[in-house]
N, C-alpha and C positions, 0 to 999 in steps of 0.2 A: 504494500500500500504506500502509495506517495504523501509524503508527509508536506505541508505549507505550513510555516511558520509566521503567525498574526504577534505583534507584542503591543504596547501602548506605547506611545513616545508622544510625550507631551506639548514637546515646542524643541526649536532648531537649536538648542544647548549641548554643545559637543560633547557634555560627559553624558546627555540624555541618549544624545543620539547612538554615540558607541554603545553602550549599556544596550540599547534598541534592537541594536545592528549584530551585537553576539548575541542576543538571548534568539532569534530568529536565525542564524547561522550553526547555533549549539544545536537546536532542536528540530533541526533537516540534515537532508543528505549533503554535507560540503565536499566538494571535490579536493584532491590530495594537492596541494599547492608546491608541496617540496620539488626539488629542483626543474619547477616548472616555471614556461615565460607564461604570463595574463594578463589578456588583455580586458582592458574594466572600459564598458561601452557605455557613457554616461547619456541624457536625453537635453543634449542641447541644440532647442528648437531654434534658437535664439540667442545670440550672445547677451544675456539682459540679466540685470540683477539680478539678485537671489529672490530677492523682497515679490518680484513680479511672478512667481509660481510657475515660470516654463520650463526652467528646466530642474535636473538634479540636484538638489541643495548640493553643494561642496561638503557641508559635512557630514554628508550620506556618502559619498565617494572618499573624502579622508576617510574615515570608520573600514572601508571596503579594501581599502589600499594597505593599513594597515592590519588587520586581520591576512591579507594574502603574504603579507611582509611576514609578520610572525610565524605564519605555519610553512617557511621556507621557500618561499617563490625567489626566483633567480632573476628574474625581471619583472616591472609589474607597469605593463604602459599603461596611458589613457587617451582617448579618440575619439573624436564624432566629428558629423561632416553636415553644417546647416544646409539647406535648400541653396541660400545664394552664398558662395564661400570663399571668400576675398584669400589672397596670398598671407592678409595679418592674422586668422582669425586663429588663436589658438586659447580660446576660453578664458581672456582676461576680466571682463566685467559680470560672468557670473561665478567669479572666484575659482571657477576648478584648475587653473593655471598658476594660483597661489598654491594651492594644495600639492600642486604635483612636486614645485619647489620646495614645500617645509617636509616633503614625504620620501623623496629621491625618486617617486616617480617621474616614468618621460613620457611625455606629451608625444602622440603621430599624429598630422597633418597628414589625414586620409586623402587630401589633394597627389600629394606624391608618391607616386611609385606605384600608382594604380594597376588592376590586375584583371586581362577580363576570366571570367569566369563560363562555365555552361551551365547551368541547373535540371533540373528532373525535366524533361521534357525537348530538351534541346533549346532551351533561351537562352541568349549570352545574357550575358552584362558585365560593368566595371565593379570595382569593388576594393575595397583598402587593401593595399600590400599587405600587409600586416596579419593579415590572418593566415596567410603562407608560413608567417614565422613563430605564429603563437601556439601555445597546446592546449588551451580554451580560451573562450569569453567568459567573462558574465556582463550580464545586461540590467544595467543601471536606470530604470525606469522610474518617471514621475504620477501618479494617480490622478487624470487628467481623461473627460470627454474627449469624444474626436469628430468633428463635421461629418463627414464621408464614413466612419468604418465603426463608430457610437462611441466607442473606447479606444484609448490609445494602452499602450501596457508593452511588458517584457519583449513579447514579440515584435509589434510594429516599432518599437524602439531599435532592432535592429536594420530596418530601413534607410539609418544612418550610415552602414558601412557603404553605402553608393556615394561617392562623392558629388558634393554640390546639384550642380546641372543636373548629372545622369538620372536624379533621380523621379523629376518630373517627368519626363516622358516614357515613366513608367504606368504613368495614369491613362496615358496617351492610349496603350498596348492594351490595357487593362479596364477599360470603362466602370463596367458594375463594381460595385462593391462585391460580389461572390468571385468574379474574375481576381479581381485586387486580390480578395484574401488570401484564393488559391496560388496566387505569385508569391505572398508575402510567405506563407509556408513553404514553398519550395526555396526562397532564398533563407529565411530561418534555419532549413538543415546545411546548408553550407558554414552558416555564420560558427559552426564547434560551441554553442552556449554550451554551458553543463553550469550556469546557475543564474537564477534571475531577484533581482529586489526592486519593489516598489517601492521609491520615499513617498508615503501615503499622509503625512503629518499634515500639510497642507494640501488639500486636493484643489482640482480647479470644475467646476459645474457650468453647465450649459456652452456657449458657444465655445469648446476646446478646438483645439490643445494648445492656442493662443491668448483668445480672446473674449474667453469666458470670465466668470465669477470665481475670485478664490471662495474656499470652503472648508472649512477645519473638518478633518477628519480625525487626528491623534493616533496616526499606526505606521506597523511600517510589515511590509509583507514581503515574504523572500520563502524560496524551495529551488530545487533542483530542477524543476519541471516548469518550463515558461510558461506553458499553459495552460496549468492547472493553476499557479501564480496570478496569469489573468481573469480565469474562471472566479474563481475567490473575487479580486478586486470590481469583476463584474457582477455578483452576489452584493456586496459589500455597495452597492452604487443602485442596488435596486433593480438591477435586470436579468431575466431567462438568459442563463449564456447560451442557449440555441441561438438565439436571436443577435449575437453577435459574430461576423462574417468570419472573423479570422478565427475565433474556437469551433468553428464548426466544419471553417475547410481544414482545422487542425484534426478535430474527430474522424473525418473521412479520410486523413489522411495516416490514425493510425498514432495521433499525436494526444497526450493531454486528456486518453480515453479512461486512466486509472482512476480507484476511487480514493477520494483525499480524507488524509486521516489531518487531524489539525492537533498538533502535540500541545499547543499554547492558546488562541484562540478559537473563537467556529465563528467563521464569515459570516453563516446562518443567524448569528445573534447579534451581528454587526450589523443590520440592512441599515440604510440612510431613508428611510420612506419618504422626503420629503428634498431628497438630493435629482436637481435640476438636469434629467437626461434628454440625448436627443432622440425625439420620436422614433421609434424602429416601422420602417418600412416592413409592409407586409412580403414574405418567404416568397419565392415565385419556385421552391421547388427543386429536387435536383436535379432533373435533364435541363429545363432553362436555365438554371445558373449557373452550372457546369458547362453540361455539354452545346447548350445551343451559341451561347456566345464564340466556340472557336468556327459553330458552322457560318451563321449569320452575323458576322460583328458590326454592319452597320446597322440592324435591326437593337446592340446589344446599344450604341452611343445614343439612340435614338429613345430608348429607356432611360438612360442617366439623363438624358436635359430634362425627362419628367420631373427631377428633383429639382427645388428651388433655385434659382442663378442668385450669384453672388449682387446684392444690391452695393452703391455706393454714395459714402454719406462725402461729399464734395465740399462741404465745410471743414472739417476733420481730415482730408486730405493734403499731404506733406509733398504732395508730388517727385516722390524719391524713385518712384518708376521701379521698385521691386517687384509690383504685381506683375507689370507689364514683362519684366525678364524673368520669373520662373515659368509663367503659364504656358503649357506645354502643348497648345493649343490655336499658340496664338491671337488667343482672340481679343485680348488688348491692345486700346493704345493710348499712348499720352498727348496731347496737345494741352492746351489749359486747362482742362479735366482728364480724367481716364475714360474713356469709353468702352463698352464692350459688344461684341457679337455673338449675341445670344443665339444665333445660328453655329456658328462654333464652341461655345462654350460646353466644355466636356462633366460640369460642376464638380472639377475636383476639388475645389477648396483650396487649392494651392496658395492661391494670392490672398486670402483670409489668414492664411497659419502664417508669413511672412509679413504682414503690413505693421507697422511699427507706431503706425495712430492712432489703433481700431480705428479704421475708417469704412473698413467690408464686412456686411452683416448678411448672415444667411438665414431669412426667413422662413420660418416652416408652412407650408402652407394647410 
C-alpha cells in the first residue's frame, strides 16, 4: 500500500517548515539518497516573490535540499524552466537562488544543454540536460488550481523540464484537456520522479496557478507516488479525482492506481468545502478523449474554443507583450491594446499563467 504523508505546518517559519518537511519524508517511502546526484524540481511559474503564492516557498526547497544533503547525496541540483525564460533567470526574487547559495546546492538553467527526447508513442520533445545526468527527481510542487487541467500538482509540475518556448506549443499538439493529460503522463515517466511534495501551507483558489486567490491551507503533503500525492491534494480541495485529467490518464495508464494508506493524516478529513475550484467540464468518455482526438484533431480544437476565451481587462494592462510571445497559437497581438483571435484561440490559458498585472481573466460560462 502506498503511503502519502499529510503533516500540519502552520506558517512559512523554517524550523516549522523543516519539522513539516521530515515528519512527511519519515512516514513514506524516501528514496536512498547516498551516493546519488538529485535533482529537486521546484514550481516556478514565475520568478515573483515568495509572498505572491506561485511558486515553491524557498523554505520548502531548503528543508528538501537538506534532508537529500544529510542522507548522502553527492550532488543535489535545482531547476525549473518559466514559460518565457530570459538568459538571467535563475530564481532570484523568489529566493530559491538564495537557498541554493546558503545550501551548496547548484542551480541548472534548463535553457542549456537541452536534450530532445522520444516519449511513449513516438513524440519528440526538448527537455533539461540534466536528467541524462541525474538518478532521480523529486518534484517540488505548490497546492494551487489550474485554468485548463483544474489542478496543478507533483505531476504537471514537471512540465517545467521543457525549456521556456518549447513548452507552449505543446498545447498546440495537444488541445483537450484528456489529450494534454495523456502527454503530461507520458512525459512524467521520463522525468525519473521517485518523490513528490506539495508546499500546501498556503494554497492558491480559483483562477490558478497565477492569478487566483491565496488560501490558507496549513499542510504540507509528500509520498513517493506523484499521483497519489495529487489525488490526496485533489480530495483535500474538494474534488472527485476522476474528474481531474491528469489522475485519470495516470489511472489508464497504470499510474497512481494503488490504495493510499495515510500514516499521519487522511485527506478525507481534510476537505476544504468551501475552497474556490474551477468548474469541471462534463467526461466526454474514453474513445472521444483518447482515441478520437488523434483521429479527428481539428474536430478535437474545435471543442476547446467551447471553453471560455481569455477576456482582457485593458486598464490593468502593462503592455509587456508576454501574452502575445508564449501563445502558441498565435492568436495575439499588441498594438495599443492586445487583441485576440478568437478564431484561433486554442484557450490554453497560457497568457493568463504569464501576465504579470492580472490583467486576463477567464470567465466560466
Amino acid at each position: 500500500m502506498n503511503r502519502v504523508g499529510i503533516a500540519r505546518c502552520t506558517q512559512y517559519d523554517e524550523a516549522i517548515v523543516e519539522r513539516a518537511v521530515r515528519q512527511v519524508v519519515d512516514g513514506t517511502l524516501f528514496p536512498s539518497c547516498s551516493g546519488k546526484r538529485v535533482l529537486i524540481k521546484p514550481n516556478i511559474l514565475s520568478d515573483s516573490r515568495p509572498e505572491a503564492g506561485i511558486t515553491t516557498h524557498p523554505l520548502v526547497v531548503k528543508a528538501m535540499i537538506r534532508i537529500c544533503q544529510e542522507r548522502g547525496a553527492s550532488q543535489v541540483y535545482v531547476g525549473d524552466s518559466p514559460g518565457l525564460h530570459t538568459p538571467a533567470f535563475h530564481g532570484a526574487s523568489c529566493g530559491i537562488a538564495e537557498v541554493c547559495r546558503m545550501t551548496g546546492a547548484t542551480w541548472v538553467d534548463f535553457s542549456r544543454d537541452a536534450v530532445q527526447m522520444t516519449l511513449e508513442g513516438g513524440e519528440k520533445v526538448t527537455v533539461a540536460g540534466i536528467l541524462d545526468e541525474v538518478d532521480f527527481t523529486i518534484s517540488l510542487a505548490r497546492f494551487k488550481t489550474h485554468q485548463l487541467m483544474y489542478t496543478t500538482g507533483a505531476v504537471k509540475n514537471i512540465f517545467g523540464i521543457m525549456p521556456g518556448l518549447n513548452k507552449s506549443p505543446m498545447h498546440l499538439r495537444h488541445p483537450s484537456r484528456d489529450d494534454f493529460a495523456l502527454f503530461m503522463t507520458r512525459l512524467f515517466r521520463k522525468a525519473k520522479v521517485a518523490y513528490a511534495l506539495i508546499d500546501s501551507v498556503i494554497g492558491m483558489e480559483g483562477p490558478g496557478p497565477a492569478n487566483g486567490t491565496l488560501r490558507y491551507v496549513g499542510l504540507m503533503i509528500g509520498g513517493a507516488d506523484a499521483f497519489l500525492v495529487d489525488r490526496a491534494q485533489a480530495i483535500i480541495m474538494g474534488h472527485d479525482p476522476a474528474d481531474i485529467p491528469i489522475l485519470e490518464a495516470g489511472r489508464r495508464a497504470g499510474l497512481g492506481t494503488g490504495e493510499i494508506a495515510y500514516p499521519l493524516l487522511d485527506a478525507g478529513d481534510l476537505v476544504i468545502d468551501d475552497f474556490r475550484r474551477i468548474e469541471v467540464e462534463k467526461s466526454r468518455g474514453l474513445f472521444s478523449s483518447l482515441v478520437l482526438p488523434f483521429l479527428t484533431r481539428a474536430r478535437d480544437r474545435r471543442k476547446a474554443q467551447q471553453r471560455p476565451e481569455p477576456q482582457f481587462d485593458h486598464d490593468r494592462c502593462v503592455k509587456c507583450s508576454r501574452c502575445v510571445q508564449i501563445c502558441p497559437a498565435k492568436a495575439l497581438s499588441l498594438d495599443r491594446t492586445v487583441t485576440i483571435d478568437t478564431g484561433r484561440c486554442i484557450r490554453c490559458y497560457c497568457c493568463a499563467e504569464v501576465c504579470p498585472a492580472d490583467a486576463i481573466r477567464i470567465e466560466e460560462r
